[in-house]
MARZADO-839196 format. One line per 2 residues: number of its first residue (from 1); their letters; for each residue x, y, z of N, C-alpha, C, CB. Coordinates in Angstrom, 2 decimals. Glycine has a CB too. Layout:
# MARZADO-839196
NUM> A> X/Y/Z/X/Y/Z/X/Y/Z/X/Y/Z | ...
This chain:
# MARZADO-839196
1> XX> 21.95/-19.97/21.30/21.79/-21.09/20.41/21.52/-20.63/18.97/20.67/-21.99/20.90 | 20.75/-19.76/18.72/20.10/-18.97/17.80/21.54/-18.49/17.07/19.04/-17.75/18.52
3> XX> 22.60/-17.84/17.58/23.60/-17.39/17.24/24.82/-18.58/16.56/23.93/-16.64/18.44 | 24.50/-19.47/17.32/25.45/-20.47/17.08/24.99/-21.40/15.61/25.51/-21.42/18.51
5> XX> 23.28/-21.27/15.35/22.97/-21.71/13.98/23.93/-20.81/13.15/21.34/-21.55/13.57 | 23.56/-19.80/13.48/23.55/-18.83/12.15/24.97/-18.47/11.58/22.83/-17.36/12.52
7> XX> 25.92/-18.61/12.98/27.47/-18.89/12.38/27.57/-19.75/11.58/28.47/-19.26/13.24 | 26.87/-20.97/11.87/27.40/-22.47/11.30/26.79/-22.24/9.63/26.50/-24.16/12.34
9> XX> 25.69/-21.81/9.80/25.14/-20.91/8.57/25.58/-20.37/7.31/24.85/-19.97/8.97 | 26.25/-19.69/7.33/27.20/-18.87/7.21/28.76/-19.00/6.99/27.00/-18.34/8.08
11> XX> 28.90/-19.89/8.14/30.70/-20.79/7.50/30.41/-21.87/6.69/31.85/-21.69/8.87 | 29.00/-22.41/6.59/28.72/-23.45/5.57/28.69/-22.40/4.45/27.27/-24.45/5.78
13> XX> 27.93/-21.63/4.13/27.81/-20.85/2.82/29.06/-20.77/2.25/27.26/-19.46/2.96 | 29.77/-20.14/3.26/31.68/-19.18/2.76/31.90/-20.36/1.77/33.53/-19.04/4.45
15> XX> 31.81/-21.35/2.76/32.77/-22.73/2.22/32.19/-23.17/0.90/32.71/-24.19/3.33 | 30.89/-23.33/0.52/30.16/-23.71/-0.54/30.69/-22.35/-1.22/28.46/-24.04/-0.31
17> XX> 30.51/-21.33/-1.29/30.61/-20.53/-2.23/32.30/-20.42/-3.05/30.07/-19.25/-1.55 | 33.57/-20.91/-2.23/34.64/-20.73/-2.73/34.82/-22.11/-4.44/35.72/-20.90/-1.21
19> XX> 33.81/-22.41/-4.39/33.36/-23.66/-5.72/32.88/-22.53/-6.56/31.87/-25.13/-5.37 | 32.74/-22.23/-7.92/32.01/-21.33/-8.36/30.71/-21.65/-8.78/32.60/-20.80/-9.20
21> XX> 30.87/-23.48/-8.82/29.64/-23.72/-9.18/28.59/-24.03/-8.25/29.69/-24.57/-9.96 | 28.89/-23.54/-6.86/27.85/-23.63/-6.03/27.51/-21.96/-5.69/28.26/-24.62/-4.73
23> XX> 28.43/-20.94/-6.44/27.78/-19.67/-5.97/26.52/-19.16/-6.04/28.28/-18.85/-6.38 | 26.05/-19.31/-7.69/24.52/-19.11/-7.72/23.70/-19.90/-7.33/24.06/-18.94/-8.76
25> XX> 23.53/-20.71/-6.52/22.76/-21.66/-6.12/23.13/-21.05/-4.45/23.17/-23.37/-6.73 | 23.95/-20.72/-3.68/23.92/-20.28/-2.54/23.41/-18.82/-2.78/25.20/-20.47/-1.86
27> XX> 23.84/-17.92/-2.98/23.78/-16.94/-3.61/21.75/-16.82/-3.27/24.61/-17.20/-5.31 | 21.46/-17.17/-4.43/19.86/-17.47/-4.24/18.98/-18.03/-3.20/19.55/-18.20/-5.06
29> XX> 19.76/-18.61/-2.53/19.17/-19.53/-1.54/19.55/-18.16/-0.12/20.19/-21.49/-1.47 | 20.76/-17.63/-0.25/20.83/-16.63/1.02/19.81/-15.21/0.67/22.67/-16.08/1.27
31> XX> 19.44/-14.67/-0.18/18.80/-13.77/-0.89/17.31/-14.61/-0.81/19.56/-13.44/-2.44 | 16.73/-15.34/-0.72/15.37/-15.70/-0.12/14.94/-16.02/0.97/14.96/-16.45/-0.54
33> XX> 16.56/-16.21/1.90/16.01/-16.55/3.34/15.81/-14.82/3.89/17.36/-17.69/4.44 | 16.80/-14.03/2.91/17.32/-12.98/3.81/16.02/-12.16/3.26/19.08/-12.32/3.58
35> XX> 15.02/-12.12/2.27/13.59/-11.61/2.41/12.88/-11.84/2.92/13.00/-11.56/1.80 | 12.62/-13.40/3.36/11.76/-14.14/4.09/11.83/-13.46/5.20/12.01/-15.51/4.20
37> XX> 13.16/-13.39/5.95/13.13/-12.79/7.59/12.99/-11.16/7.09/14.92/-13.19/8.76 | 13.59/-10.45/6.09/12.89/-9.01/6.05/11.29/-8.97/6.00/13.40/-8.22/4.74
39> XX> 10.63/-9.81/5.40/9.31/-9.76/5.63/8.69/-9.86/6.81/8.85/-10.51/5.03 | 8.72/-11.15/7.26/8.62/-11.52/9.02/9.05/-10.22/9.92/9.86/-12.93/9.51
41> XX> 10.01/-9.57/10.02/10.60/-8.87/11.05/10.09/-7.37/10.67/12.27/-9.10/11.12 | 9.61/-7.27/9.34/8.46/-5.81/9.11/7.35/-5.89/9.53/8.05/-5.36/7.74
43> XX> 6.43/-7.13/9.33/5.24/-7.77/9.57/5.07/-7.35/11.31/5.38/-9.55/9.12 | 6.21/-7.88/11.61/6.20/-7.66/13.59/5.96/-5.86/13.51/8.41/-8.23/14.74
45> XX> 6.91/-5.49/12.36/7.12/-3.81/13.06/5.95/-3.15/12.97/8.23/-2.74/12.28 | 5.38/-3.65/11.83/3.54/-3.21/11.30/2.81/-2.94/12.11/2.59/-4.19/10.66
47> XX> 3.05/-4.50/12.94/1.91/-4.87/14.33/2.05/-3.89/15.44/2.23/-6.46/15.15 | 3.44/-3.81/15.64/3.84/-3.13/16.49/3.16/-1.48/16.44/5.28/-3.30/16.35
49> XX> 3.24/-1.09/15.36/3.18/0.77/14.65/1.73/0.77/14.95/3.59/1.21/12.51 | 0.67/-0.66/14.01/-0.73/-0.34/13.92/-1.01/-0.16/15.52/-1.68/-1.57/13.10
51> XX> -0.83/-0.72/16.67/-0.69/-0.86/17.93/-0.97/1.13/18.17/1.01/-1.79/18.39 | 0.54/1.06/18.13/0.59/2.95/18.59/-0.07/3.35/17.93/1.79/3.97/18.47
53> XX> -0.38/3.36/16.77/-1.50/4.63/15.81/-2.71/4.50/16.33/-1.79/4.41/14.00 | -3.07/3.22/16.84/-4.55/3.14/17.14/-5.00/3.54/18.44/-5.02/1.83/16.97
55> XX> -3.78/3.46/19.47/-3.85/4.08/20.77/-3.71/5.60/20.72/-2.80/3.50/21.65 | -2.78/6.19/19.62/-2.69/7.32/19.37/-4.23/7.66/18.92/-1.55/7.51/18.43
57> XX> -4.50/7.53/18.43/-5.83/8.16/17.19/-7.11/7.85/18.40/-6.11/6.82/15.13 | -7.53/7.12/19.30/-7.87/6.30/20.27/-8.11/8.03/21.50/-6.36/4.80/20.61
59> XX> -6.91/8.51/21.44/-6.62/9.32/22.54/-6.96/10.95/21.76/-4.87/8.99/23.16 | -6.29/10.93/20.59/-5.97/12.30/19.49/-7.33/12.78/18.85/-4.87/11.82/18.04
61> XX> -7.98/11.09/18.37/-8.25/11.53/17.38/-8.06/11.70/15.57/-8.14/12.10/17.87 | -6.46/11.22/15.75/-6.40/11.19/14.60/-5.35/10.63/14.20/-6.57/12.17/14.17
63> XX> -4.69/10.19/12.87/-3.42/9.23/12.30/-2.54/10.33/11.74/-3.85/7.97/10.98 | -1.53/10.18/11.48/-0.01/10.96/11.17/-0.94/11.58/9.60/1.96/9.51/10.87
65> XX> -0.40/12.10/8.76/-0.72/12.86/7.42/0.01/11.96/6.38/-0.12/14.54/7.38 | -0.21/11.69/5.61/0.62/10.49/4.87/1.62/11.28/4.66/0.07/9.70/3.48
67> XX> 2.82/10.46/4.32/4.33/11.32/4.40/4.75/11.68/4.94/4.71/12.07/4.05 | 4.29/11.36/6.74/4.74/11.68/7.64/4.95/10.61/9.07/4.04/12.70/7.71
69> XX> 4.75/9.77/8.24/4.39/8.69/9.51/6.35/8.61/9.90/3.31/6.59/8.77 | 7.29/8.57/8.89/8.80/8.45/9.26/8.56/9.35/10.45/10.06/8.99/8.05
71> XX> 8.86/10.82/10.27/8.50/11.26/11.32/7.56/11.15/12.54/8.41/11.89/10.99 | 6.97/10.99/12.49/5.76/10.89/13.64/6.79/9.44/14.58/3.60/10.26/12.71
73> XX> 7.04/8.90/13.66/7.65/7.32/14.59/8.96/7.77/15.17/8.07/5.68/13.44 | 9.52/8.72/14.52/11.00/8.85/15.20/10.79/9.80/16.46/12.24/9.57/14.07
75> XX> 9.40/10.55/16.54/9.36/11.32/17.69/8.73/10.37/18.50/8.67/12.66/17.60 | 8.59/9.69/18.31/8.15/8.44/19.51/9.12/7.49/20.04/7.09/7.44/18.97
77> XX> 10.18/8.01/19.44/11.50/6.60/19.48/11.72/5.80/18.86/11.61/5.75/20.28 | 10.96/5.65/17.36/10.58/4.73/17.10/11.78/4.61/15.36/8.82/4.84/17.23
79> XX> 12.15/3.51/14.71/12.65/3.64/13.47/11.90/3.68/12.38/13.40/2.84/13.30 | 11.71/4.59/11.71/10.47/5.31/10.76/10.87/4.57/9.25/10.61/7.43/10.67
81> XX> 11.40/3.34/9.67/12.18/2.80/8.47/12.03/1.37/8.18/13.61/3.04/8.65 | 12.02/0.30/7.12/11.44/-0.92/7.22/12.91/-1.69/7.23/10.27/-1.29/5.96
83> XX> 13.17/-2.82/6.81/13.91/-3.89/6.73/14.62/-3.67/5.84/13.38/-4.98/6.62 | 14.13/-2.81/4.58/15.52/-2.49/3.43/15.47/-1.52/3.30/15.71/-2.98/2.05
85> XX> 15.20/-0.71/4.82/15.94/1.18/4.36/15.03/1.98/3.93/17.12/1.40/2.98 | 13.41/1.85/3.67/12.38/2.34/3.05/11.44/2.94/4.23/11.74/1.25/2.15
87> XX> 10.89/4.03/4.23/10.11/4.61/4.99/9.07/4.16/5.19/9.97/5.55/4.76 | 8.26/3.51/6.65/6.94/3.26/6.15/5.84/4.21/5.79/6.46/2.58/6.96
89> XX> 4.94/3.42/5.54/3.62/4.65/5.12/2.41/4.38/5.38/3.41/5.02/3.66 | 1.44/5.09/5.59/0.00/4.96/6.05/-1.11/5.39/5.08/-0.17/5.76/7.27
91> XX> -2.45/5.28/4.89/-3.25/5.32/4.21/-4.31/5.12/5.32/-3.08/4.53/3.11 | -5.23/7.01/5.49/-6.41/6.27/6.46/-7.58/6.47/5.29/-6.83/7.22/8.28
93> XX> -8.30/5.59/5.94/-9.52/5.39/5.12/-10.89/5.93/5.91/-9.64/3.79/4.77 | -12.10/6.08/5.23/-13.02/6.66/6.55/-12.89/5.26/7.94/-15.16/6.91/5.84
95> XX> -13.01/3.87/7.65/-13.09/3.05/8.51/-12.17/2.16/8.62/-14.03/2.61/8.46 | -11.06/2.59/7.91/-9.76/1.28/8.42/-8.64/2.45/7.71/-9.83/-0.97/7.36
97> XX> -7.50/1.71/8.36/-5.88/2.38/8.04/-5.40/1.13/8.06/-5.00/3.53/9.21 | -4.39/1.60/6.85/-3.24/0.66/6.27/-2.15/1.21/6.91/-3.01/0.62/4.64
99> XX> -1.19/0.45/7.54/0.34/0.84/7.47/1.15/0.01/6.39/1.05/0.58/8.93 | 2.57/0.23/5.75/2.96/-0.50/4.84/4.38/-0.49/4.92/2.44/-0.15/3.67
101> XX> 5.16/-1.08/4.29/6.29/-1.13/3.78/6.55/-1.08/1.90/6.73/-2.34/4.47 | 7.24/-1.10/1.70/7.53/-0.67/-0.10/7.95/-2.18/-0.33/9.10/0.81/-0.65
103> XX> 8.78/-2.97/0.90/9.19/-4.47/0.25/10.74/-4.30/-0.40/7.94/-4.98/-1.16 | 11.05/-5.25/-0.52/12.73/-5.09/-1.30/13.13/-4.53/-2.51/13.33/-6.31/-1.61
105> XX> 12.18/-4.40/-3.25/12.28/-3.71/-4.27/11.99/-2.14/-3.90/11.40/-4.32/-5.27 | 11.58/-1.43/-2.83/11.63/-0.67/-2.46/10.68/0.53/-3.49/12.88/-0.71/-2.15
107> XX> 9.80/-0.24/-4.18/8.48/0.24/-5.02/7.13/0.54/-4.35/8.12/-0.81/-6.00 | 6.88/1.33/-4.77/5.23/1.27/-3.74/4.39/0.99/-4.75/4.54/2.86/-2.85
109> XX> 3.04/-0.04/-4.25/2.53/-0.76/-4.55/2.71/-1.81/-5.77/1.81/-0.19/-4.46 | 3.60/-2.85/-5.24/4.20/-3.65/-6.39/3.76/-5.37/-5.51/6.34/-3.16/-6.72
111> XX> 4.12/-6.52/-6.13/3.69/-7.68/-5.43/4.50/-7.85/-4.14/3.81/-8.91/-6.31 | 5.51/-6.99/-3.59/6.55/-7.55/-2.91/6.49/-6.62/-1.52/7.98/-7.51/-3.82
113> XX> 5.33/-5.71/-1.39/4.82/-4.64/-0.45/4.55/-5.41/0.79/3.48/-3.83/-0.98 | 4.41/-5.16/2.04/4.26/-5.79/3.28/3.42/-4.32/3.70/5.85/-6.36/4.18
115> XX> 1.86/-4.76/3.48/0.76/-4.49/4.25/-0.02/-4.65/5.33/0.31/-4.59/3.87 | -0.02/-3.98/6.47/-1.39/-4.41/7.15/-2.27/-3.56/7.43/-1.28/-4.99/8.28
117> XX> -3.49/-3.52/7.67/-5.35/-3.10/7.02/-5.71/-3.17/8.78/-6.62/-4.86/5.53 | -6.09/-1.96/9.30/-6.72/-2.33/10.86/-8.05/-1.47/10.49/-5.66/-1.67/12.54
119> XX> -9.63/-1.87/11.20/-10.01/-0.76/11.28/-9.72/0.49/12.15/-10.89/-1.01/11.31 | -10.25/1.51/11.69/-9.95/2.67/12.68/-10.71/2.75/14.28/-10.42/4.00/11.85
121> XX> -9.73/3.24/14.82/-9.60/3.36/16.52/-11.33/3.87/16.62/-8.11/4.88/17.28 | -11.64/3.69/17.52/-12.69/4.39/17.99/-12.43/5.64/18.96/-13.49/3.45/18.61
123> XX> -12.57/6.83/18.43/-11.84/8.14/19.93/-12.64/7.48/20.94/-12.35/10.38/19.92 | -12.07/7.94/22.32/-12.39/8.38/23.24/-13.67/8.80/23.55/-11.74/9.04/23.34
125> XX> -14.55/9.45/24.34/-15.41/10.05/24.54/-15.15/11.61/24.39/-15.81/9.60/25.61 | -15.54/12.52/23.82/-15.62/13.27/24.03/-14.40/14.11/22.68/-15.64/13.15/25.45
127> XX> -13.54/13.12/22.08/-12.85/13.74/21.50/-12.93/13.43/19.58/-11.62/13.46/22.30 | -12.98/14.15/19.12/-13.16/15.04/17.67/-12.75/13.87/16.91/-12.09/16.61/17.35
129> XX> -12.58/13.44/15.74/-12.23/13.05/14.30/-11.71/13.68/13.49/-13.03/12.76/13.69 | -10.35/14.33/13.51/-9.91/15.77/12.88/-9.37/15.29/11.81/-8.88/16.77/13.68
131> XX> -9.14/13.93/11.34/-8.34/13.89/10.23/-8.97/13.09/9.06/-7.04/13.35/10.61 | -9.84/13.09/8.77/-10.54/12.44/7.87/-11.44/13.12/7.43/-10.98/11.41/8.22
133> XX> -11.09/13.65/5.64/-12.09/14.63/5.12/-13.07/13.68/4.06/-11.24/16.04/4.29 | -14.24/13.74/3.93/-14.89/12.49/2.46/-14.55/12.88/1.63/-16.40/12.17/1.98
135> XX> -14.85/12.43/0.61/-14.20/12.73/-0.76/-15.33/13.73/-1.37/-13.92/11.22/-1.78 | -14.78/14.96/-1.96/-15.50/15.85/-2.48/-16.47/15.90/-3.67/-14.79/16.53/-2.61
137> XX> -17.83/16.53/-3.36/-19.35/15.87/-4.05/-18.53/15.86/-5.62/-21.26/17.21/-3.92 | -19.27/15.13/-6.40/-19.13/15.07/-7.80/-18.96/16.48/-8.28/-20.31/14.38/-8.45
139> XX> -18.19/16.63/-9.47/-18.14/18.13/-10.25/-19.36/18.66/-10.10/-17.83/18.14/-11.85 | -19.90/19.80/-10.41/-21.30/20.43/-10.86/-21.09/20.54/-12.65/-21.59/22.25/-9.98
141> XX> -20.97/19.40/-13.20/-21.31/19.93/-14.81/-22.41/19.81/-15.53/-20.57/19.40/-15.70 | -23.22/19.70/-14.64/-24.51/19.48/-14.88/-25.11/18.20/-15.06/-24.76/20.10/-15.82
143> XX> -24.20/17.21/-14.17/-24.48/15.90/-13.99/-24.77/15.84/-12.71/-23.52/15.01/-14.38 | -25.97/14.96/-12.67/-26.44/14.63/-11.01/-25.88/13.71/-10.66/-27.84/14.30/-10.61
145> XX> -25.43/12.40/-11.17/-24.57/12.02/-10.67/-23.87/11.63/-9.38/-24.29/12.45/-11.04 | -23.63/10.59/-8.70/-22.72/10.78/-7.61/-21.61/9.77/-7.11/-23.50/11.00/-6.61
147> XX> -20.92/9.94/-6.95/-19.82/9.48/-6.39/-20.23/7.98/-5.48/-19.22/10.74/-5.50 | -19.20/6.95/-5.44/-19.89/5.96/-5.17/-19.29/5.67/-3.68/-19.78/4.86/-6.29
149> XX> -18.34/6.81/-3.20/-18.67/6.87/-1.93/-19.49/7.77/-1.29/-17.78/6.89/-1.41 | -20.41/8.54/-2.09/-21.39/9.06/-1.03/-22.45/8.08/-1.53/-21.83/10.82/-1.05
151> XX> -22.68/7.65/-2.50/-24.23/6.41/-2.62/-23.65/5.74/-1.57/-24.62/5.16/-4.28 | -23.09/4.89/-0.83/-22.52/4.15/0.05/-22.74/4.68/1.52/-21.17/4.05/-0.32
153> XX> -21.79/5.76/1.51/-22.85/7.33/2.93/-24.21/7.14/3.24/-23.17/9.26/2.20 | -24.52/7.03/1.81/-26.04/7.41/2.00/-26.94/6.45/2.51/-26.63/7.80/0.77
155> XX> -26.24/4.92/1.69/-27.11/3.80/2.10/-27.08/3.63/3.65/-26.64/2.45/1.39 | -25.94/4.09/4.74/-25.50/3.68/5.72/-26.60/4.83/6.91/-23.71/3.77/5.60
């Protein structure tokens, strides 16, 4: 049924578009549905990825190295790639990971990015935290000083 919209879809467009004055007005109208569902159908793949990383990291210990998550997904079977051809990417944090997409403009961090924010897995029993280093103490320039993620460390 699904198939049979989307022909009718589609032979309506052809037909509107052979007018010239309905091209930019179809034109625009197929170019916002066709982000709308690239968004939606990354959004699923997100869910899907944050899923494995967290069962991964869950079992490991730990999340892919940023710049590597393409890889890491294709050795899983997986397409290391979003809706317009762009690699996804990860960001762990000490207590949550981002997975992302770049979005149609294919920019990283711009308004048109498809994010999602999980906290981090809890290991296993018994197994390590190997991939998460804190951020290194303030310079020594003779400022005491500190960094406002270790005041934060510290309060905790």
């Amino acid at each position: 049924m699904k198939k049979m919209i989307f022909v009718a879809v589609v032979v309506l467009a052809v037909i509107l578009m052979m007018a010239p004055a309905n091209r930019e007005r179809v034109m625009g109208w197929v170019s916002s549905v066709s982000s709308a569902g690239g968004e939606r159908s990354t959004m699923r793949q997100l869910e899907q990825i944050a899923v494995l990383l967290a069962s991964t990291a869950r079992a490991s210990g730990a999340y892919p190295q940023a710049g590597s998550l393409e890889f890491w997904l294709t050795q899983r079977d997986r397409d290391g790639t979003d809706s317009w051809g762009s690699p996804y990417y990860i960001e762990v944090y000490a207590d949550s990971f981002v997975v992302g997409s770049r979005g149609a403009d294919k920019r990283l961090r711009t308004d048109d990015d498809v994010r999602l924010a999980r906290p981090r897995a809890v290991p296993e029993p018994g197994v390590l935290i190997v991939d998460y280093e804190p951020a290194p103490p303030p310079s020594s320039t003779g400022s005491k000083a500190k960094s406002k993620a270790m005041e934060a460390a510290e309060r905790q």
